[in-house]
N, C-alpha and C positions, 0 to 999 in steps of 0.2 A: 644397380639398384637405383630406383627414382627417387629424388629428393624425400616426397614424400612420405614414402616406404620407410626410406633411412631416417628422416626422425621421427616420424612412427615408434621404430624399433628403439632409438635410443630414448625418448623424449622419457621415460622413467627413469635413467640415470642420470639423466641432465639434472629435471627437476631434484633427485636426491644429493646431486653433487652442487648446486643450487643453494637447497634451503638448507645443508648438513654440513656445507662444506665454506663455499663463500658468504653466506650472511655472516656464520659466525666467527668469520674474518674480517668481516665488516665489522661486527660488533667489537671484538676484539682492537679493532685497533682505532675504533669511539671511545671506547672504556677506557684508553691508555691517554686519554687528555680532560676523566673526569676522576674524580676524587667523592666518596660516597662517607657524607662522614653524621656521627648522633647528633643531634640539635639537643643543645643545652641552656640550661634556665640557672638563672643567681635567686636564692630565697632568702629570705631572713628569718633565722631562726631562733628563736628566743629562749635562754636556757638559762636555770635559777637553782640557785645550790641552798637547798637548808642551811640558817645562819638563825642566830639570835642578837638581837629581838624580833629581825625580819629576814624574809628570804633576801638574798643578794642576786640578782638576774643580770643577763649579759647580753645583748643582741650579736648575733654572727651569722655572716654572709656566707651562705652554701652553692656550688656549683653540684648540681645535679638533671639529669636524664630529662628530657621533657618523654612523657608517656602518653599512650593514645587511650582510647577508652576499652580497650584490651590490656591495658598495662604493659605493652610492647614499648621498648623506646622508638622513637620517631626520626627518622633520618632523614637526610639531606644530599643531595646528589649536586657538587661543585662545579663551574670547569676550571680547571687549574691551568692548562696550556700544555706547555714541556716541564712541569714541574717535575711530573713525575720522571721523567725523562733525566733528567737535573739530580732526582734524589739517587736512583739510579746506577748512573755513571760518576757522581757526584767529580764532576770535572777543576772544581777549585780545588779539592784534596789533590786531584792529582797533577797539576799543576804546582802546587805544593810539593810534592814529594818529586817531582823532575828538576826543580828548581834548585833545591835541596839536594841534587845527585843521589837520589834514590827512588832512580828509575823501577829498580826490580820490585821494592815493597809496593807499587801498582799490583802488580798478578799477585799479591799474598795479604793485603792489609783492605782490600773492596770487594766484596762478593762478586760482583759482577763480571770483574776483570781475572775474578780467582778461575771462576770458571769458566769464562773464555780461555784463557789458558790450557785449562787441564782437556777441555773437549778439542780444542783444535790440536795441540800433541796427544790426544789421544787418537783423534782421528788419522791425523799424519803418519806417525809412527805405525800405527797397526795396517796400514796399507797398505802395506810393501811389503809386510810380512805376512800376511794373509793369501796376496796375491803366490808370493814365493813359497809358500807352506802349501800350499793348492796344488801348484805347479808340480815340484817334486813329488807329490804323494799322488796325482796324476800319471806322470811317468811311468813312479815306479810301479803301482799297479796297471799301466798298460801293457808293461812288459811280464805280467806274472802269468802265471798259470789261471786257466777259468776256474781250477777247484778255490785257489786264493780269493780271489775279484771277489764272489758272492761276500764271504766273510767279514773281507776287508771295507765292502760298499757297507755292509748294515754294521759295522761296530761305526764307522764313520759318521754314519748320521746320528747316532746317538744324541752328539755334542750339539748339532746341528737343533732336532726338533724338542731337545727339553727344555724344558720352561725355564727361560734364562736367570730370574732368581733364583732359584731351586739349584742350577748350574754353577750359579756364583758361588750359593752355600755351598756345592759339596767341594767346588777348590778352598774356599775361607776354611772349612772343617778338619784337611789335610795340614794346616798353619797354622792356626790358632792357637793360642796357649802351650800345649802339650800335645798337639797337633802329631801326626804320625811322619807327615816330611819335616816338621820343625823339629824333631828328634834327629830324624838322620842329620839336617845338616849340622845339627847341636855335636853330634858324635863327629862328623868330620871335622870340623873346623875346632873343635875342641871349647867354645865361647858359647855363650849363652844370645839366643836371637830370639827378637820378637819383630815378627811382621808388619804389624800394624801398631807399633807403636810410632811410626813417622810417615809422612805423607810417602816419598819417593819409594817404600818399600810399598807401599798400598798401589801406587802406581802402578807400579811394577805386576804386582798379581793381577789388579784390573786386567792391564795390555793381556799378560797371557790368556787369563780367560779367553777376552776378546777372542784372538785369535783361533784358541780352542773351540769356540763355540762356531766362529766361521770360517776359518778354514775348510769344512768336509761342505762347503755351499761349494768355494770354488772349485774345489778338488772335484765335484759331479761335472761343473760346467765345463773346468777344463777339459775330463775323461772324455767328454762327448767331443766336443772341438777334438781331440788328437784321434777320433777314430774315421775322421773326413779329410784328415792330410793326406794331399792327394800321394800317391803311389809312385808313381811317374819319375815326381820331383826327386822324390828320397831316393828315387835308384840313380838317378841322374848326378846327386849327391854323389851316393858311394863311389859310382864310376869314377867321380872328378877327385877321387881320394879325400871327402871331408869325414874329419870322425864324428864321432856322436855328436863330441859337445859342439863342432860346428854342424851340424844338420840341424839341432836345436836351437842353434842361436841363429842360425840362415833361413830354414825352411821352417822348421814349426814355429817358433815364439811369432815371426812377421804373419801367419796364418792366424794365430789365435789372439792375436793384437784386437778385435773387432768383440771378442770376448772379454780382456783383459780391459776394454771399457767399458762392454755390460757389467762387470764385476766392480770395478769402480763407483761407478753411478751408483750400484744397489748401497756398496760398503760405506760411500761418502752420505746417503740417503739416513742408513741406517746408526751409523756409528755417530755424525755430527747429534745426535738424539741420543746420545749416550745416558742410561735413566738406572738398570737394574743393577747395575754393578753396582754404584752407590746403595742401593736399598739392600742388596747380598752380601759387601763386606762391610755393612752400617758404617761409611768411612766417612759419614757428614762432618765430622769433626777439624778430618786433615783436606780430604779430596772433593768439591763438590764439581759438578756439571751446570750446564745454561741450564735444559731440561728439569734437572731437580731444582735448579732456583726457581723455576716456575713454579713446578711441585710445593712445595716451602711456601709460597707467597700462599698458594691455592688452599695450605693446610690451613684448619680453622684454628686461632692461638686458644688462650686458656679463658677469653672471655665470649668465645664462638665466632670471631670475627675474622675475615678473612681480606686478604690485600690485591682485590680485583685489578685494582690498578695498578699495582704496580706488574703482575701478572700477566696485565696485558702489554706494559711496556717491553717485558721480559719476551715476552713472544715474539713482537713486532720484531725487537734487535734479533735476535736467536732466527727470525722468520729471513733479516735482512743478510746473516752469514751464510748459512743453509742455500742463498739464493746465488751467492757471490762464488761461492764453490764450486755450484755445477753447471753454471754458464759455460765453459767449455764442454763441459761432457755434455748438455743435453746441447747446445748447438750441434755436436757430434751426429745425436741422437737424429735432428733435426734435419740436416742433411742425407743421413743415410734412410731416412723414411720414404723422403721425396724422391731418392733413387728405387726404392723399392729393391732392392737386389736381393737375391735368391744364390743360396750358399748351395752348391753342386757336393753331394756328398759321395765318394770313392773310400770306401774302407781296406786302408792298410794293412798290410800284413804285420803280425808281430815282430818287432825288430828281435835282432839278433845278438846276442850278450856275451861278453867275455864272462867264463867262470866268475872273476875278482868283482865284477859287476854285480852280477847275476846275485851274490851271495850281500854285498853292499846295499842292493834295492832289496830286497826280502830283511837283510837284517834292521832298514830305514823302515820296511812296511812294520816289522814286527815290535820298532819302538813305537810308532805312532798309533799304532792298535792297545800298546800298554795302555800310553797318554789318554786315549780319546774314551778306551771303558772304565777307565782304575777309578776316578774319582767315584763314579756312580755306583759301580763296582763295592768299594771300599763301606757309603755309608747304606747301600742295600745289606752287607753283612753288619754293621754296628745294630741296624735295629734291630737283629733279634737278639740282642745279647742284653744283660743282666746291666745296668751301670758302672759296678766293678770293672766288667770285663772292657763293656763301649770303650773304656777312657782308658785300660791297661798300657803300662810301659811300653812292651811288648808287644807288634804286632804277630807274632804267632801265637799270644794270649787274647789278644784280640778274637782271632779268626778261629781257635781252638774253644774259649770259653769255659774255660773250666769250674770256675763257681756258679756259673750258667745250666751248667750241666749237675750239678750238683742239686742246686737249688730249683730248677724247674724241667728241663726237658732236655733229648742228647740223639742222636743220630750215629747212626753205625755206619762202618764202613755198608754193609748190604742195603743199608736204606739209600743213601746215596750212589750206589750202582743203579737200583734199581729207580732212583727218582728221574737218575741224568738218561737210564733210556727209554722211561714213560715221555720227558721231556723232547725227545728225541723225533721219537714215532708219532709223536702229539702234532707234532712241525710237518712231518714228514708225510704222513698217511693225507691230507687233504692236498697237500702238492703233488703227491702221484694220483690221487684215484675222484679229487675234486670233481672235474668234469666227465669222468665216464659214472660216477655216482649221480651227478646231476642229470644225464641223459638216459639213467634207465629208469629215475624213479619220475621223473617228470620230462619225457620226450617229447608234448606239444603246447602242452601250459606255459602260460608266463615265465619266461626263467629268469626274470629277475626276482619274482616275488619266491620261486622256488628256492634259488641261491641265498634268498636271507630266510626261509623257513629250513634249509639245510643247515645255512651256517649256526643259525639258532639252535635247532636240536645235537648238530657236534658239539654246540658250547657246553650244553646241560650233562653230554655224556663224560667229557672229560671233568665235570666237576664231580659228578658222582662215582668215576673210576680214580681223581686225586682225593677226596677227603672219606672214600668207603672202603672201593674193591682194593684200592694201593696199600694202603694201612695193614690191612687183615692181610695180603698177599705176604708184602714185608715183615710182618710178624711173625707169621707161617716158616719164610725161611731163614727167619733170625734163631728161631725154637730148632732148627734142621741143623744149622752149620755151628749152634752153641754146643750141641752133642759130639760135635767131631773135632777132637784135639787141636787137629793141625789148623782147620779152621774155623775156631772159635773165636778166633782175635779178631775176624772180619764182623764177626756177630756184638762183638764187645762199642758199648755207644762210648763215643767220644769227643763229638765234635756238641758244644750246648747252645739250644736255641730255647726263646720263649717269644709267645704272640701276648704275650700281656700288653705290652706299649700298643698294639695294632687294636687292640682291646678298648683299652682307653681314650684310645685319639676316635675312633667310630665310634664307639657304643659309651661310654662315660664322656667323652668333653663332643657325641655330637656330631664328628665330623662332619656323616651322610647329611648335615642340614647343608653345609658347604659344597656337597658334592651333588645336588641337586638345585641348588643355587647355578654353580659352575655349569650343569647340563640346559637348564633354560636358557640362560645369554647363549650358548653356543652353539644351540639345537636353531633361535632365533636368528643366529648373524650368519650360520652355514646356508639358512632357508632362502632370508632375503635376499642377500649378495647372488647367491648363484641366479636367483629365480630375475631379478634385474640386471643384474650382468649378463647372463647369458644374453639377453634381447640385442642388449650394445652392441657387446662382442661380436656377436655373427653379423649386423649393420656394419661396422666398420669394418672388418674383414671384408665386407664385399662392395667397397668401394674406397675408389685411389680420392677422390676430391680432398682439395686442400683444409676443407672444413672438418675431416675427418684426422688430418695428420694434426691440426691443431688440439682438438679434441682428444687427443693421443698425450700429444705432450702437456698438454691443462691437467691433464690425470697422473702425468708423470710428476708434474710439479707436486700437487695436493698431494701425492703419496710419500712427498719429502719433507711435507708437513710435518714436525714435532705432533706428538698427541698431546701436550698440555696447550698446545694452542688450541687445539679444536675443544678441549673443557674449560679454557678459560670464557670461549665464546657461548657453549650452551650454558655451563655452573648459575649465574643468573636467572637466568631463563628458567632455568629446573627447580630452581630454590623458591621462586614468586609465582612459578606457573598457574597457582588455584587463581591469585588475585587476578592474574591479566589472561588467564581462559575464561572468566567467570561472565564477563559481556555475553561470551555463545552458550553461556548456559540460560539468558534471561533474553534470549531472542525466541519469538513464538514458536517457529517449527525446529530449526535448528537445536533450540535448547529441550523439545520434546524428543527428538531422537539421540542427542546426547544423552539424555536422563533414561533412556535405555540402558546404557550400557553403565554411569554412576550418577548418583543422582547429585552431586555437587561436584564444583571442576579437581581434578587429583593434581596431586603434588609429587612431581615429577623426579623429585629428588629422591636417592634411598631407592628406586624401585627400578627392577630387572629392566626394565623398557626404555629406561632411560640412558643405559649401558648399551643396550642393543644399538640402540640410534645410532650414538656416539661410534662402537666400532665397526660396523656396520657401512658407516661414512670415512671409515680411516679404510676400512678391505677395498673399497667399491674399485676404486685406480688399481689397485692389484688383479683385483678379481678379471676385470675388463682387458687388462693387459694380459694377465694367462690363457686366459677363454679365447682371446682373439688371433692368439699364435696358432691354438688347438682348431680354432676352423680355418684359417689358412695352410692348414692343409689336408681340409676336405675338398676335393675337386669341387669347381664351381659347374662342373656336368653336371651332375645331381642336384643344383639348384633348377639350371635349363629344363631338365628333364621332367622336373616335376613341376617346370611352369608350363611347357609342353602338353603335358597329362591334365592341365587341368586346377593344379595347384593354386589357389592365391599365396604371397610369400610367408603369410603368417603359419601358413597349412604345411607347405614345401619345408617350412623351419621346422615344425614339429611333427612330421610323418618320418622327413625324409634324412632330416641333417640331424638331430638331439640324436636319432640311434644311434647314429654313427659315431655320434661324440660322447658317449659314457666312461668311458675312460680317461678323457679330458677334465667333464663334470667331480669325477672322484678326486682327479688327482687337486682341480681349485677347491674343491671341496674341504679334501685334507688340510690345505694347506689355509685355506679362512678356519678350518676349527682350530688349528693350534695358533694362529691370533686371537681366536676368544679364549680358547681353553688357557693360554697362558699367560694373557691382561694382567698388569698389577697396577699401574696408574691409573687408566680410569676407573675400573672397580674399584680402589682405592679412594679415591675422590667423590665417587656418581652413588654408590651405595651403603646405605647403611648398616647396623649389625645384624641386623635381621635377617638380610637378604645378601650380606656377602660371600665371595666367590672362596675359590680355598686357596689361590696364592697368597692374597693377604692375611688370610687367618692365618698359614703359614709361617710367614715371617713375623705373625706376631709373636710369636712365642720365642725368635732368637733376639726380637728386640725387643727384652725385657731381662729384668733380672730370675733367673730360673735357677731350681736345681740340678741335678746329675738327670736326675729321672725325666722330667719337663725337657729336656734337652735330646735326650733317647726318644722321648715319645714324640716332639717336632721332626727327628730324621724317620722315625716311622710315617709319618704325616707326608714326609716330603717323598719317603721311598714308595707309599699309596698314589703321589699326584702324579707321579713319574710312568708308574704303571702300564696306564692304557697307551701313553707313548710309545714306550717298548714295543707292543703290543703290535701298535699302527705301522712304524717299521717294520717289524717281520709279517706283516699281513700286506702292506702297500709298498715295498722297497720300492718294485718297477716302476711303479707309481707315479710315485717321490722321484724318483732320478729323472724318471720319463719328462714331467711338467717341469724341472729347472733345466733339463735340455730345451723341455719347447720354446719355454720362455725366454732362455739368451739367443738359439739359433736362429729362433724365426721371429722373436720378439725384437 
């Protein structure tokens, strides 16, 4: 591809990675040597107390507000230097306390050092165990059965694409107070425990989540890496007498090393940014992060004011760790682009098991299937139960409900036969008969537009066969088997459920305004990102130039960006945008074609589009990175081909290459909507009450003082946001696995 051509293709990503990415990195780290402070005025104010025979008066000197002719206070914008820098790190304290041989109370008595601490051992520690937790549950589902795999790949991602505060709640909700595992180990240990009453124990559940929630990333990337371990080797192994665990530690781990540092880079990317776990088990008290100190400064205090600067000092340092960390890995990175190597894939046969084995890896898969669905598991059963029940001693009161059942609704054995195999054939009936359905009702028509008019009209059938035909069916043979002695007990309701919380949280506190909030930012950053990524993507794929591998790794840097850095850089900008867009509203033509669209400049803050921007400009490097594995390995014949026929490259890209790549497109697709769909800091930050998304409404309600009830109707809230996730998994598994293959082997 000609220079040209190529930035052609890319020059819309540039420009967004540009103005979305690097100025507000510029700004950010101008803002961290200004100080923005109210200009203040001394008055004299005269005040006289009734007396006899005369008043008594007093003159007194006021400091107060200088105000504009809006009655705004009027500010001032300083340069301070490294003050900020100074406040900070506040390096004479700790110079003080070294001096004083009290080196440790540095990480526990200065914010700033609190949380360098807790993010670099958080980071550290979870490494190795993520990588190892992958590893194993890779193994041993390479050695299972194919009826195993399916099962085991989708309860795995679970932990994977749920919206990680939502993930933190539901492990926090197993602990807490009277928590269901803080019972059991109450009963083991015989002593009364609270979790989070000290940092090290908060610690502690952080790291696990962590792990929980990434481990089934590496455990995909691995699985693909062990199904290209060449053949050859392995029998060459056996021959030489090595056992497993040496053909593992010989032959495979040295194969998947190339992996075990894509996996690094993503975990060191993602984890040193460690933000939701603080907002999931509200541990600001014992545990904070760099990330949330940003957060914190960003938040506006109780007189609206917010600490830009020091915000932006926070960034810069946090920008300066983030940077120091993966100078090995992306040198790595760096080196193996320029070689360009291409991984030869031979798939293995299934290794061979002793019984003691065989039974070892199945009973390791069937713990970590408990692990990876229980929590979600757990509070999708709490919300339908009654508050009594939610919070009973007992979890088989829990899961039974018996005042639940008393008090509002109950379920029989026969309903529950009959729900688990509507459930069943619901799953099942478009996986067998999807495409010979699709080819006989629309054989030459567009069949993408047919596949979402089908998949549409399956949706509405199954709703009206669960909340009509199922109902009346299962009541039909609740009335049949309550007449016959023997089996009347299958008819008898036992198990209590109520949609009342489901009730309240949608239709009394509203929801649906959050879950329509949630669909515009995510309907908007799905559109963008793929619709300019994709141009890059296929540009860069289709040429080796050194400007292109640069351009690679510029995007890998921005995507290890913290996201409170890129809002400390627009937040200003968003918050004054009327006063400093308003010049292009009073320019002649310019300001007549703006007054099309409003007729005074908007204020950018608070509104959906300003959230789009913002993540939008955190996807783009991902986005560009998935897309561009997916067309490297579209033959570059069919580029020829159809320059050949006639093509210009614009034309060749969208006749001949996008068909090919639909499946690519879904899988970056999926994977930028559960970055918007499960945002909580910059929605938290970018929008108002009006317009926010539903992870923070979410967590508003666990950080607050609530009752029993308030508490049941948030895990209904959380068991709603979770939903379409589930959903997305069992509709796009191959998907999902397919695009974090593409993206370590060929990325």
């Amino acid at each position: 591809m000609k220079n040209k051509t190529f930035f052609t293709f890319v020059a819309p990503s540039l420009v967004m990675m540009l103005v979305f990415i690097a100025i507000p990195l510029v700004s950010v780290f101008i803002q961290s040597f200004y100080v923005t402070q109210g200009m203040y005025e001394t008055v004299t104010v005269e005040t006289c107390t009734p007396s006899f025979p005369t008043s008594i008066c007093e003159s007194i000197e006021k400091t107060i507000p200088v105000l504009d002719e809006n009655n705004t206070p009027v500010t001032q914008t300083v340069f301070v230097g490294l003050d900020t820098y100074k406040a900070l790190l506040e390096p004479e304290k700790v110079s003080q306390l070294i001096s004083n041989g009290q080196f440790f109370d540095v990480f526990s008595s200065i914010d700033f050092y609190k949380a360098l601490r807790f993010t670099l051992m958080f980071t550290l520690i979870t490494l190795p165990l993520v990588i190892g937790v992958g590893l194993l549950i890779a193994l041993a589902v390479n050695t299972a059965s194919k009826k195993v795999k399916g099962p085991i790949i989708f309860v795995s991602l679970l932990p994977f694409i749920i919206t990680p505060v939502i993930g933190a709640l539901s492990i926090k909700w197993l602990f807490i107070g009277e928590g269901l595992l803080t019972r059991a180990l109450e009963s083991i240990t015989g002593q009364e425990i609270s979790m989070f009453a000290q940092g090290w124990t908060i610690e502690l559940l952080m790291m696990f989540y962590r792990v929980w929630h990434v481990a089934p990333f590496a455990f995909v990337i691995f699985y693909a890496g062990l199904q290209s371990v060449n053949q050859d080797t392995l029998e060459s192994a056996i021959i030489d007498g090595a056992s497993r665990f040496e053909r593992i530690r010989y032959v495979v781990i040295p194969h998947l090393m190339p992996l075990i540092y894509f996996i690094a880079l993503i975990h060191l990317m993602d984890t040193y940014r460690v933000f939701e776990e603080i907002i999931g088990f509200s541990s600001e008290a014992h545990v904070i992060s760099l990330q949330w100190l940003t957060f914190d400064f960003l938040e506006p205090d109780d007189t609206g004011n917010r600490s830009i600067s020091r915000a932006s000092a926070s960034s810069m340092l946090t920008m300066v760790g983030i940077i120091i960390l993966l100078v090995p890995v992306l040198s790595r990175t760096l080196r193996d682009q320029k070689k360009d190597n291409k991984m030869q894939d031979d798939t293995p046969k299934a290794f061979r098991q002793t019984p003691l084995l065989k039974i070892s890896s199945y009973g390791f898969l069937t713990f970590w299937a408990l692990i990876a669905a229980f929590p979600l598991v757990w509070i999708f059963i709490m919300s339908f139960k009654l508050p009594i029940d939610a919070f009973a001693q007992s979890p088989l009161d829990v899961i039974i409900g018996s005042n639940t059942a008393l008090k509002a609704n109950a379920l029989s054995g026969i309903d529950i036969i009959l729900g688990g195999v509507f459930a069943y054939y619901a799953y099942q009936i478009p996986a067998k008969f999807y495409r010979t359905t699709l080819e006989y009702f629309i054989p030459n028509q567009n069949k993408n537009m047919g596949a979402f008019a089908l998949g549409l009209s399956y949706f509405f059938i199954l709703i009206g066969c669960a909340f009509y035909i199922l109902p009346a069916f299962s009541n039909l043979i609740n009335a049949v088997f309550s007449a016959v002695p023997l089996l009347s007990i299958l008819a008898e309701p036992f198990i209590g459920y109520t949609l009342e919380h489901y009730y309240s949280v949608w239709v009394e506190n509203e929801f649906y305004v959050q879950f329509k909030n949630s669909l515009i930012v995510t309907v908007g950053v799905v559109t963008i990102s793929l619709t300019v990524g994709t141009l890059a993507a296929y540009a860069l794929s289709r040429t080796a130039s050194n400007i292109a591998i640069w351009l690679l790794i510029t995007a890998l840097v921005f995507r290890a960006l913290p996201h409170s850095v890129l809002v400390t850089g627009y937040l200003p900008f968003f918050i004054e945008s009327k006063e400093i867009l308003e010049p292009l509203w009073n320019m002649p033509i310019i300001g007549w074609f703006l007054g099309l669209f409003a007729e005074v400049p908007p204020t950018l803050y608070g509104q959906p589009l300003a959230v789009i921007a913002v993540l939008v400009a955190i996807n783009q490097p991902f986005t560009i990175w998935m897309l561009r594995s997916f067309f490297m390995n579209v033959p570059k014949e069919l580029d020829e081909a159809a320059r050949v026929d006639g093509c210009t490259h614009f034309q060749a890209f969208r006749k001949v290459i996008l068909p090919v790549m639909w499946p690519g497109l879904i899988t970056t697709g999926l994977f930028s909507f559960l970055l918007a769909y499960n945002d909580y800091l910059v929605t938290s930050l970018l929008l108002d009450n009006q317009n926010q998304t539903m992870v923070p409404a979410i967590t508003a309600y666990f950080n607050r003082e609530t009752t029993a009830t308030d508490q049941v109707e948030a895990i209904a809230a959380a068991t709603s946001i979770t939903a379409p996730l589930f959903i997305l998994v069992m509709l796009f598994q191959k998907q999902i696995v397919s695009g974090l293959t593409a993206g370590a082997v060929k990325g």
